[in-house]
C-alpha positions as CSV (number, residue, x, y, z in Angstrom):
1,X,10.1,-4.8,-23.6
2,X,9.6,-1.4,-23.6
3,X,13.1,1.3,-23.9
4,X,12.4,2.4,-20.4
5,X,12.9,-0.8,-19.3
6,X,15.7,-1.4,-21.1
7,X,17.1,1.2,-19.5
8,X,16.7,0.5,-15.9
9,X,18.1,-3.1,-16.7
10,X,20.9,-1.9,-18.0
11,X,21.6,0.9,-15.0
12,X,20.7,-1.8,-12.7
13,X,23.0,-4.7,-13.9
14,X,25.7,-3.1,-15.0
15,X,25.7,0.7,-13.1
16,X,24.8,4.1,-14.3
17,X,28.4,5.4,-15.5
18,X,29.0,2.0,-17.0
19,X,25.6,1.5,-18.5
20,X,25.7,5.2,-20.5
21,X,29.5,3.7,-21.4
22,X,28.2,0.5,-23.0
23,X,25.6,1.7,-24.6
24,X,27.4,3.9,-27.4
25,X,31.1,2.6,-26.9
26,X,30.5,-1.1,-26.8
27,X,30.1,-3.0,-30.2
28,X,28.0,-5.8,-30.1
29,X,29.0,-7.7,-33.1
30,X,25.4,-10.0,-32.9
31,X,23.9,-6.4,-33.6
32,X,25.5,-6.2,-37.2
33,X,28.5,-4.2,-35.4
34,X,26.6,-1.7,-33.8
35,X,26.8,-0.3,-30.2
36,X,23.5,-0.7,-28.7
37,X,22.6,2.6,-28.9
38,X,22.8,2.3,-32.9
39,X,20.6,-0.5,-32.6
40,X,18.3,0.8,-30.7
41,X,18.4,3.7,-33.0
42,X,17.8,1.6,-36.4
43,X,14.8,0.0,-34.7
44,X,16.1,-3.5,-32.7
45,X,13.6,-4.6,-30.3
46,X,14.7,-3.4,-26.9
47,X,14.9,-7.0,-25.7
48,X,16.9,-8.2,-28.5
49,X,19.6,-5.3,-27.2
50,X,19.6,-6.4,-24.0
51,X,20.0,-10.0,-24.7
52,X,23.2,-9.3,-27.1
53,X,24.5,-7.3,-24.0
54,X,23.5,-9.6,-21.7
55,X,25.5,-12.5,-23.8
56,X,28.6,-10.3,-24.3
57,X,29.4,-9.1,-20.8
58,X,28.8,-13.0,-19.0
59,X,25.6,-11.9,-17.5
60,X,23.6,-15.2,-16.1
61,X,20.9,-16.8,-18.6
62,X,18.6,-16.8,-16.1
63,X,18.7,-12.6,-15.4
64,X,17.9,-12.2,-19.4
């Protein structure tokens, strides 16, 4: 997945404000303890990111 992507799933699931939010407020504790911009950051696959999100906020296997 590329970090566009990620992007637009994350603005699209979850809403623009909310998205920027979650991204550097939210930690995702499957991420080592970082937000998911840190992980990002330090190199995480994109997809791995979205997946940790996607686990912590209830979000529907099948839309992973």
């Amino acid at each position: 997945m590329r970090l566009t992507e990620f992007h637009e799933l994350v603005r699209g699931r979850f809403g623009e404000v909310r998205a920027t939010s979650m991204l550097v407020d939210h930690v995702l504790t499957s991420m080592g303890g970082r937000t998911a911009a840190q992980a990002i950051e330090d190199g995480a696959e994109p997809r791995d990111v979205w997946r940790a999100l996607c686990a912590d906020f209830d979000v529907p296997r099948d839309q992973w």
